[in-house]
N, C-alpha and C positions, 0 to 999 in steps of 0.2 A: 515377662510378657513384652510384646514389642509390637508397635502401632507401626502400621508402611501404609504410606500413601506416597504414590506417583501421581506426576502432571504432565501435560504437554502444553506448548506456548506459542502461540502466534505463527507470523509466517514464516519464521524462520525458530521451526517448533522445537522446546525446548525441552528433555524431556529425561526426567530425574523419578529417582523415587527418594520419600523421607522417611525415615525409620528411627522413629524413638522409643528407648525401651522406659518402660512404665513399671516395673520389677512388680509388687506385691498391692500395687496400687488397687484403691477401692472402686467400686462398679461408679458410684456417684462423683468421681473424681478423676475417672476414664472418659466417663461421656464430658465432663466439662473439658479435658483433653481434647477430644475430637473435634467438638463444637470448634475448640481454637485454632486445631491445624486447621480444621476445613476452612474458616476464614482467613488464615494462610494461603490455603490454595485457591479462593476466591481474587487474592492480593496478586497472587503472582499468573492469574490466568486470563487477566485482560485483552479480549481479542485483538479491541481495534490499536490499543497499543504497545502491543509486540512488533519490534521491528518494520516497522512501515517504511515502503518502500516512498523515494521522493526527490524532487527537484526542482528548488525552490531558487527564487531570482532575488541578487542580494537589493534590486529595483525593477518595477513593472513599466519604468521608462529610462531609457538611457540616459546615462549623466551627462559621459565626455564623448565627442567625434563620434557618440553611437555604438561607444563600448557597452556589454553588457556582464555580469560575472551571474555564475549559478551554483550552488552545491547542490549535490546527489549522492545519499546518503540512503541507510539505513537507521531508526530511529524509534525509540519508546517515547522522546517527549522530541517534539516540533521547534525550533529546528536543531538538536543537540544531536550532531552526526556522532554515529558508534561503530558501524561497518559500511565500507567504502561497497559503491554501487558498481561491480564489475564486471566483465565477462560479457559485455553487450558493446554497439555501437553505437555511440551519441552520434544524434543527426541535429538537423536543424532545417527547417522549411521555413524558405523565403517568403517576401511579399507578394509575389509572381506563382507562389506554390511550388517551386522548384528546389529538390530537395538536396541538402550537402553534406560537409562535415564543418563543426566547428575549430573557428579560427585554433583555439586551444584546449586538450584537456588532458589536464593529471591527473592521476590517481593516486593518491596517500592510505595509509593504514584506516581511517576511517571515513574517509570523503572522496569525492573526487570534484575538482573545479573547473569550471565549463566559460571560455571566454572567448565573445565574437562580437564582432562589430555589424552592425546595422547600418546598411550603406544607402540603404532608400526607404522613404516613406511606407509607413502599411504595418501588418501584424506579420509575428514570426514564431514558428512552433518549436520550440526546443524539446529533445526527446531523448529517453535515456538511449533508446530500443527497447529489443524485446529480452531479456537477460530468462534463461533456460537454466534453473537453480538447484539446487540438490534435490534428488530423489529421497523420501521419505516411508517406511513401513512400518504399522503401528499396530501392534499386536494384542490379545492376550493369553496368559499362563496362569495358571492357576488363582483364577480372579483379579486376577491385576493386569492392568495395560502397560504395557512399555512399547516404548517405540527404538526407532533402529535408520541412522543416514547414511550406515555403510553399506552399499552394495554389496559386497563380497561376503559379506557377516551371514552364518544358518542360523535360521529361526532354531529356538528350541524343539527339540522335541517336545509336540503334543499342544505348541502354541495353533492360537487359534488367530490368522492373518484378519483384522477389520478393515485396512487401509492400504493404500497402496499408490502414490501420488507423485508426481514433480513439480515441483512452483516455476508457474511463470510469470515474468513481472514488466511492468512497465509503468514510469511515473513523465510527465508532460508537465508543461509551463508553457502559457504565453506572452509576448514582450509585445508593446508597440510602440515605434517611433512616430509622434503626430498624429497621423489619422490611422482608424483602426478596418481593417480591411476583412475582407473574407476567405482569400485563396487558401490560407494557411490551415485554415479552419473543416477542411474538406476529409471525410471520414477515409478509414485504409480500408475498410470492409474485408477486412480479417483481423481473428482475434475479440479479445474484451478490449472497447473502447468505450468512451465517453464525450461525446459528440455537442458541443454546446449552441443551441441555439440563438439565446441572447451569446452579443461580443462577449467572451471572458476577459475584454482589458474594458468593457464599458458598462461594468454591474457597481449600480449604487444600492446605500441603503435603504431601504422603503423598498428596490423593485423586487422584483421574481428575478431568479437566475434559472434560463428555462434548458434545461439537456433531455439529450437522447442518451438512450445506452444499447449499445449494438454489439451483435456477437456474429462474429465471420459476415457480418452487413444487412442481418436482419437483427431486427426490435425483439428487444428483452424484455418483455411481460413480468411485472411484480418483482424487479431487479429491485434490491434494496442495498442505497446509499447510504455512508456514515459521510457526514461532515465535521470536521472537527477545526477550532480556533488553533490558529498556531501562534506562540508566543515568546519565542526564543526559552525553552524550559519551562515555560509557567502552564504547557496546556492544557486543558481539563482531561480527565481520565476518560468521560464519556463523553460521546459528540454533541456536540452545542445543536445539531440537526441528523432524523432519522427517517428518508422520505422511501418510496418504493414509488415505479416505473405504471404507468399506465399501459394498457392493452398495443399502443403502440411504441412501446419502449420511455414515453417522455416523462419527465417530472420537472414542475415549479418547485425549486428550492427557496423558501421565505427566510434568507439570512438573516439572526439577529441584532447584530451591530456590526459597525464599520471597522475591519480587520484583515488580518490575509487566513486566510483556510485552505484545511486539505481537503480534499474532496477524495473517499476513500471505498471502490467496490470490487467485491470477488464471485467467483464462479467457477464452479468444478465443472469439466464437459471429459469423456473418452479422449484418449491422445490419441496420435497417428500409431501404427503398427511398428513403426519400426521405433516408438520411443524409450524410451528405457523403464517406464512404466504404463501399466493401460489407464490412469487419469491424469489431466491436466489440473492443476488447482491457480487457475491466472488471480493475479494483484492490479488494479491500476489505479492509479492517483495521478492527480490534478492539484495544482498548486494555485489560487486565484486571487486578487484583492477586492472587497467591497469600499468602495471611494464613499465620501461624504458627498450629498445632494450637491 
């Protein structure tokens, strides 16, 4: 006899089947089998940390002449890069709101590093773009679900299609030199974004860190945020905060202590016609620090 169980994972879905055989095994020694894969695939099905998209500043204030550095990664623990953030155009918006490219950025096998200098006073948006990511179809056959990233690949015969999606992502950071401004801060009204109210370089602990969450530039009703501590490897599996969006998109985030956090939301909406699949499955994260009083 032989036990199969398949998963899928996160946003960059992972997707296996497990089969072990139980030969002559007894009913009462099958089911404690089960009982243990399934808390196997509890272990490996962690949503918020699968792969999370991100771009993180290795300072939320410039050291030297205004230098800043950033990594943009792919990631299961915060900030331990595993797959390089590609296929997009990092931008960066000025103090003035005026948008460019960064002075520097490489791309390595699992990172990519983001370096620009800060040439006047005010707040600065650094941004991967929008990265346009494999298309995904998840099926199933004969009671079990698998999934499938290659285009070109035929459904079984007699599969039955569930799914049918493309990730899209985008992760943001902001830096300030001296005084913290607001141009940078000004929404794209398209897409899934995350629009912060309070400065995100002037959230301490004790206040609210107050955001909007917008989709193509109106309010997301009942959007529901993950926040999570980032800790170079150490971060917790479940988010340290799990708020949802009020009637007009907002929500006060009550951070627990003084830290830097991801700030972590998704949303399925129909793609455009000509996309390569008919849903959108967007990512966006936010990279922030809460300062001591």
């Amino acid at each position: 006899m032989y036990l199969i169980l398949n998963f899928i994972r996160g946003n960059f879905p992972l997707v296996g089947i497990l089969i072990i055989k139980t030969g002559n095994c007894p009913m009462n020694n099958l089911f404690r089998l089960s009982l243990l894969v399934l808390s196997l695939f509890s272990i490996v099905s962690i949503p918020a940390q699968a792969h999370t998209p991100y771009l993180a500043p290795a300072s939320f204030e410039p050291l030297r002449e205004g230098w800043v550095t950033l990594d943009a990664s792919f990631a299961e623990e915060f900030f331990v890069p595993e797959v390089v953030f590609d296929n997009s155009e990092y931008a960066v918006r000025d103090a003035e709101g005026r948008w460019g490219k960064p002075a520097t950025v490489q791309l390595f096998k699992t990172r990519a590093v983001i370096e620009h200098q800060l040439d006047q006073k005010g707040t600065y948006r650094f941004s991967t773009g929008v990265r346009h990511g494999a298309v995904f179809r998840l099926y199933e056959l004969n009671g079990e679900r698998r999934g499938t990233r290659d285009p070109n690949e035929t459904l079984p015969k007699g599969a039955k299609l569930l799914d049918h999606f493309q990730s899209v992502t985008l992760a943001e950071a902001y830096i300030t030199l001296k005084t913290p401004t607001q141009a940078a801060l000004k929404p794209y009204n398209n897409g899934l974004e995350v629009v912060p109210t309070t400065h995100p370089n002037d959230v301490y602990h004790g206040e609210d860190f107050r955001v909007q969450v917008l989709f193509d530039g109106k309010p997301l009703a009942g959007q529901e945020l993950h926040v999570f501590i980032a800790n170079d490897g150490q971060s917790d599996e479940k988010p340290a905060l799990v708020a949802k969006t009020d009637q007009q998109g907002f929500t006060d985030l009550k951070l627990p202590r003084v830290a830097v956090y991801l700030l972590q939301t998704r949303y399925r909406h129909a793609a455009p016609k000509e996309a390569p699949a008919p849903n959108y499955s967007y990512t966006y994260t936010l990279v922030f620090n809460v300062a001591e009083q």
